[in-house]
C-alpha positions as CSV (number, residue, x, y, z in Angstrom):
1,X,62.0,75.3,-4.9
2,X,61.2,76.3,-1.1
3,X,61.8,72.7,-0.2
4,X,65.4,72.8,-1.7
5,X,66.3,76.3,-0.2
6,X,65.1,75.0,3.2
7,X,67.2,72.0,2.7
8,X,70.1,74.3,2.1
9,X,69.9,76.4,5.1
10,X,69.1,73.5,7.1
11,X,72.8,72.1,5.8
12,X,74.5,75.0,6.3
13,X,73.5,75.4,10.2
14,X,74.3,71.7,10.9
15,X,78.0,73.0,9.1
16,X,77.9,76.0,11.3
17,X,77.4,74.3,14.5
18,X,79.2,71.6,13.7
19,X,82.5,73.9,13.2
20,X,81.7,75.7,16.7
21,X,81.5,72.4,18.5
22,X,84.9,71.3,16.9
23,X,86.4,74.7,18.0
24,X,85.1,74.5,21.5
25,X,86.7,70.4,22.1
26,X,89.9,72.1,20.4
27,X,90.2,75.0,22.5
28,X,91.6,73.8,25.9
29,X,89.9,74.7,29.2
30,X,90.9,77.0,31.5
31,X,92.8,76.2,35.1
32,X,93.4,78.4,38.5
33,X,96.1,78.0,40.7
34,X,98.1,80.4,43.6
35,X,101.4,80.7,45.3
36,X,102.9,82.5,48.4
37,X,105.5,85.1,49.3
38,X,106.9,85.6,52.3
39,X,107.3,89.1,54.1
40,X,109.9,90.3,56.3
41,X,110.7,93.4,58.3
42,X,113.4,93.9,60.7
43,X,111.5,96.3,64.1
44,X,114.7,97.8,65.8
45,X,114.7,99.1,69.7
46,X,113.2,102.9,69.8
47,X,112.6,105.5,72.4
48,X,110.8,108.2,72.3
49,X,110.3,111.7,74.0
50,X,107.6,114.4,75.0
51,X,107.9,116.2,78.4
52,X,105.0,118.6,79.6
53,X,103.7,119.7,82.8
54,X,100.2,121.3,83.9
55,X,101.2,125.1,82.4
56,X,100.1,125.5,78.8
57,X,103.6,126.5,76.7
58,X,105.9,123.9,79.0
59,X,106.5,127.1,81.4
60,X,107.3,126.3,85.0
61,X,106.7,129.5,86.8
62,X,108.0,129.4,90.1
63,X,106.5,132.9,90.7
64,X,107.9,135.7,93.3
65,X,110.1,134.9,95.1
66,X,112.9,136.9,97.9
67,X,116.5,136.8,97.6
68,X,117.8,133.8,99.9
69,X,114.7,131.9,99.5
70,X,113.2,129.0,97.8
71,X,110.5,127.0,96.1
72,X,109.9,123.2,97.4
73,X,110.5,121.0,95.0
74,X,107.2,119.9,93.8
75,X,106.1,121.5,90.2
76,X,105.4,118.6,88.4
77,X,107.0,117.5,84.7
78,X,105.8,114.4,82.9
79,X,108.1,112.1,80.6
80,X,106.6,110.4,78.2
81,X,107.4,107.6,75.4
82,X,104.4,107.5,73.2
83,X,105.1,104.2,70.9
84,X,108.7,103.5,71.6
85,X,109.4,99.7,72.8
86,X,112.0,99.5,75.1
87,X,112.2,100.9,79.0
88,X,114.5,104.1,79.8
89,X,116.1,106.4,82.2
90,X,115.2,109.8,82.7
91,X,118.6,112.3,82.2
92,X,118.1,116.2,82.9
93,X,120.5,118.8,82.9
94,X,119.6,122.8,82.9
95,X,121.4,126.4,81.5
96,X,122.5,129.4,84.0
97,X,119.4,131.6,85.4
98,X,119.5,134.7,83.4
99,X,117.7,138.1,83.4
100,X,117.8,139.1,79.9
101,X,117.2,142.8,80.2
102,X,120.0,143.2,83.0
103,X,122.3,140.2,82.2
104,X,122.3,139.5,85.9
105,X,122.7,135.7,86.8
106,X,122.7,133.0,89.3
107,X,123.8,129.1,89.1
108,X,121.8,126.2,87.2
109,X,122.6,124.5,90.6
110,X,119.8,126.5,92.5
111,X,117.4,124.3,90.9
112,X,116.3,120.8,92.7
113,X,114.9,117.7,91.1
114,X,113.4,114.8,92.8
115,X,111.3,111.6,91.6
116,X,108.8,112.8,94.6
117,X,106.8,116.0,95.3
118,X,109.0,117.3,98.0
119,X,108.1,119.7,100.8
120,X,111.4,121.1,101.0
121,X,114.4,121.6,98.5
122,X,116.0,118.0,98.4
123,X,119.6,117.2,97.8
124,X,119.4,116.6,94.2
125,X,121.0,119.7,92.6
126,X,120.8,120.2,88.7
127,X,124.1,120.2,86.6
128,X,124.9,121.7,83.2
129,X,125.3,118.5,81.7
130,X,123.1,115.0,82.0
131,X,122.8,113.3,84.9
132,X,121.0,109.9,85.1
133,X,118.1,111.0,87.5
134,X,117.9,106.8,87.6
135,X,114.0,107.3,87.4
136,X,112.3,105.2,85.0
137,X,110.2,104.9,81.8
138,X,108.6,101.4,81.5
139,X,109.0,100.0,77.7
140,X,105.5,100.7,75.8
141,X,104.1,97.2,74.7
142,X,100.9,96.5,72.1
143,X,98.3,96.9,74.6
144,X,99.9,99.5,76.2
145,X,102.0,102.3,74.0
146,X,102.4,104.8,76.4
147,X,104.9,104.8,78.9
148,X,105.6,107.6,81.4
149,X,107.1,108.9,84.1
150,X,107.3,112.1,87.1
151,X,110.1,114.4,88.0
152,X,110.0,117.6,90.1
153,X,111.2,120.6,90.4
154,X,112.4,123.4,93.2
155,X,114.3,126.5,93.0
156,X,116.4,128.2,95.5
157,X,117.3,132.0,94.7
158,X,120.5,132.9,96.4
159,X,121.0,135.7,98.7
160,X,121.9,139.0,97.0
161,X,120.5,138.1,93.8
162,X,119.1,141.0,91.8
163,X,115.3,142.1,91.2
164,X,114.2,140.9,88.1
165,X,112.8,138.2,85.6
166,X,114.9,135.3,85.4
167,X,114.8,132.3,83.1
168,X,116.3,129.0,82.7
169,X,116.1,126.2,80.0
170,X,115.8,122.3,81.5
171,X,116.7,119.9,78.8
172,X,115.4,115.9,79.1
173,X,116.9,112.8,77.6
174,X,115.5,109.3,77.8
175,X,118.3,106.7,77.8
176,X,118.6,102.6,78.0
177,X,122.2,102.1,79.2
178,X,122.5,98.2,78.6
179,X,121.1,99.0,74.8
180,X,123.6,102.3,74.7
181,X,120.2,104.5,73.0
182,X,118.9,107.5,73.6
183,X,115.8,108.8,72.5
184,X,114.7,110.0,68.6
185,X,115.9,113.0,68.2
186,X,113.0,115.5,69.8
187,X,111.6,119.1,69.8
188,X,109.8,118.8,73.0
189,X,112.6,117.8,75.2
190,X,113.0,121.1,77.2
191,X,111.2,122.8,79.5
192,X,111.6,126.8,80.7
193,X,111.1,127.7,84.0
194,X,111.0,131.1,85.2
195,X,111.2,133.2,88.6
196,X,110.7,137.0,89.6
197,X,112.9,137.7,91.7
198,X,111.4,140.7,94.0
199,X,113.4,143.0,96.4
200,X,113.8,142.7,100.2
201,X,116.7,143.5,103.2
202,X,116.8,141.5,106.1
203,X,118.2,142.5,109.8
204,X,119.9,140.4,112.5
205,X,121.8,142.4,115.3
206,X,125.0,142.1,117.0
207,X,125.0,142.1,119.6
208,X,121.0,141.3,120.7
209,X,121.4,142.7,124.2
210,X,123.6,145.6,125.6
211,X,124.8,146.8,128.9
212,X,124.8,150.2,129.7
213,X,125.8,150.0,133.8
214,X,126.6,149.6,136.2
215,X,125.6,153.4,136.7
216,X,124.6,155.8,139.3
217,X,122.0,158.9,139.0
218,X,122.8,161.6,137.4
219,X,125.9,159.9,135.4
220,X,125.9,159.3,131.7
221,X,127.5,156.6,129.8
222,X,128.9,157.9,126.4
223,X,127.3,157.2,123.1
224,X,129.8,154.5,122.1
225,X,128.1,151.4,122.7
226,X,127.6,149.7,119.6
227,X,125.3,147.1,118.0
228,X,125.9,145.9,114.6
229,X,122.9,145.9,112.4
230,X,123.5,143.2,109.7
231,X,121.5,142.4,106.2
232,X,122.5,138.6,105.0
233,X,120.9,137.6,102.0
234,X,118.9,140.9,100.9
235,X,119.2,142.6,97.6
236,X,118.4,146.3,98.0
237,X,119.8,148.9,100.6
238,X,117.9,149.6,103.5
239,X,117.8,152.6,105.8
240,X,117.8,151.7,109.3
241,X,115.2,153.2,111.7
242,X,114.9,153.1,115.8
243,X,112.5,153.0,118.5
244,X,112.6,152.4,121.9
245,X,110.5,152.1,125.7
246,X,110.7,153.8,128.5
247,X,112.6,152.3,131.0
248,X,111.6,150.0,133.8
249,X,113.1,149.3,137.2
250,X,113.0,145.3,137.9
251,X,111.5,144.8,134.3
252,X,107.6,145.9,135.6
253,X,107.9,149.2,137.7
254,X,107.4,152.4,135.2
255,X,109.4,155.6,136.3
256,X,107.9,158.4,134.5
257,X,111.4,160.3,134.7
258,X,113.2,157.8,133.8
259,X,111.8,157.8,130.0
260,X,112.5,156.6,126.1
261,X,114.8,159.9,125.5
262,X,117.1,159.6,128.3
263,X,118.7,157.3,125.4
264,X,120.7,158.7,122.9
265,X,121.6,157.0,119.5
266,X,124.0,158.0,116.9
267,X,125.7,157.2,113.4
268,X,129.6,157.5,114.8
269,X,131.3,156.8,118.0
270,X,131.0,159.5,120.6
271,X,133.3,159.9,123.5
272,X,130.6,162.5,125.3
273,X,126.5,161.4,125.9
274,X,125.8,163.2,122.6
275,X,123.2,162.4,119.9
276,X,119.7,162.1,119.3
277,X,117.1,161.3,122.1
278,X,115.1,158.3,121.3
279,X,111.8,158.1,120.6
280,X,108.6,155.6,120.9
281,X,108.1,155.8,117.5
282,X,109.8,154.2,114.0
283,X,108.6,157.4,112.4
284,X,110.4,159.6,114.4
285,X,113.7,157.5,114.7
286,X,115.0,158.3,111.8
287,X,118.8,157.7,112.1
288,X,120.3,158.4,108.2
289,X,121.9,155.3,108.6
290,X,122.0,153.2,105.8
291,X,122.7,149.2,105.2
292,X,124.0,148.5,101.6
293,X,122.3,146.6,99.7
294,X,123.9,142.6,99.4
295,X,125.2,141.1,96.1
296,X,125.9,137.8,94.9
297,X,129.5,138.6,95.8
298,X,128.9,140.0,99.2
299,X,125.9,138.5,100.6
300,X,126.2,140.2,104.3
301,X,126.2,143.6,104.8
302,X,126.1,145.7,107.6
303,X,126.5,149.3,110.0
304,X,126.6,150.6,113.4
305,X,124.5,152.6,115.7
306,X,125.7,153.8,118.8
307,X,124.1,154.0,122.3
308,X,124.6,156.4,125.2
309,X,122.9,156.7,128.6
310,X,122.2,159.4,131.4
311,X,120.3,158.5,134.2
312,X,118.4,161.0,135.8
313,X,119.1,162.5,139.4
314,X,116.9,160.5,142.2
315,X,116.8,157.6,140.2
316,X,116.4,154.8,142.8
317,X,118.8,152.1,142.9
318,X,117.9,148.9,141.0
319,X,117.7,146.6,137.4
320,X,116.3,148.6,135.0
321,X,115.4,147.5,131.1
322,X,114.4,149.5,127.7
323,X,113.6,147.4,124.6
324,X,114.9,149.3,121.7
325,X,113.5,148.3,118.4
326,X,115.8,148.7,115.1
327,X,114.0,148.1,111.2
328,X,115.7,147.9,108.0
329,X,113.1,149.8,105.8
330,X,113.5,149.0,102.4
């Protein structure tokens, strides 16, 4: 019986295995193969944009500066083209100078650019629309994806401009003329530059030397001789103050009698030697004359003093000189 069973078993296995076999030489094997695709992009010409300079914010500050003066044109701004891959030219152009709180102005032309640090304004005045500065940003390659580029920067404040904060916005393009692009489309394309514009007066006279003779002692010459005191280019009034030497025979030889006050000064014309006696001091010579201040309009303005003369009995013949001093006090 355990012989039979065994037999059995042993029959179905061979079946079993059999069947598997059959099954695996029916099934057919498995095969691997690949293929390829191609890929294609089209890279166009770009340029791209980013000024700064040293100041944190993109502020040039050009600091104080006088009415009828200026700031060489040497603050620094850097162009650059961070992964664009063609060259370009730098463009600029620039707003009015304003003073927000007083809505005073001057022109965008009073500021200078130059491709070099200058030591003096240059000739290159900014416009309110872009000029081609011609200076260059090299194309960005693979090894090298940063291009860049100086320009600098001057102001000149013109004369009778008003105290005060004033502001102005510079604006940068980068442009390839023979491709006919500008740059993407950028928020860091302007700079602001600034200047505080502080208060002064300025003097020149007119004439720089009077005559007074030819005289003789114990004459006078009438207080009539007039010198023009002028401001050109200041921006607040001044009042004008006097001083003067005694006077000296042959430009060395003191006279003791001969002094300062035998000078007379005034604010109007006199036909008579009338007026106030002159003094060796500014703080005394206080003549209530006043120069008005200059405006962008009227840069020069002006007003007379007057000078008269009596020369002492005894006086001995000869040259004889007094420097007077005049200040605009402002």
């Amino acid at each position: 019986m355990k012989t039979k069973f065994l037999i059995t078993l042993g029959l179905w296995l061979a079946l079993i295995v059999a069947i598997i076999a059959f099954e695996a030489y029916m099934r057919p094997a498995f095969a691997s193969s690949s293929n390829t695709l191609t890929a294609n992009v089209n890279v166009g010409n770009v340029i791209y944009l980013t000024v700064a300079n040293v100041n944190a914010g993109n502020v040039i500050n050009f600091g104080s500066k006088f009415s009828d003066a200026y700031y060489d044109t040497n603050v620094l701004v850097t162009d650059n083209d961070i992964g664009g891959n063609i060259g370009a030219n730098i463009l600029v152009e620039g707003s009015t100078w304003l003073n927000a709180s007083t809505s005073d102005t001057f022109g965008v032309s009073n500021t200078f650019w130059s491709p070099t640090s200058l030591t003096n304004l240059g000739t290159n005045a900014l416009t309110s629309i872009f000029a081609n500065t011609l200076i260059t940003i090299a194309a960005p390659t693979l090894t090298t994806p940063y291009a860049s580029n100086s320009i600098y920067f001057g102001v000149n404040v013109p004369g009778g401009t008003p105290e005060g904060n004033y502001i102005q916005t510079i604006s940068f393009e980068n442009y390839n003329a023979s491709q006919g692009i500008y740059n993407k489309p950028s928020t860091a394309n302007t700079i602001t530059a600034e200047v505080s514009v502080q208060g002064t007066c300025y003097i020149s006279l007119s004439p720089n030397s009077i005559s007074l003779g030819p005289i003789v002692a114990s004459a006078n010459v009438p207080t009539n001789v007039v010198v023009t005191d002028n401001d050109n280019g200041g921006n607040v009034a001044a009042s004008l103050l006097v001083e003067g030497t005694n006077w000296y025979l042959n430009g060395n030889t003191l006279l003791t009698s001969f002094g300062v006050s035998n000078t007379l000064y005034d604010a109007t014309s006199q036909t008579t030697y009338n007026g106030i006696a002159l003094t060796n001091s500014l703080a005394t010579g206080i003549t209530g004359i006043t120069i008005p201040a200059p405006t962008p309009t009227d840069t020069l303005t002006s007003n007379d003093i007057y000078f008269g003369l009596g020369v002492p009995g005894g006086t001995p013949a000869g040259s004889y000189e007094q420097t007077i001093t005049i200040e605009n006090s402002c």
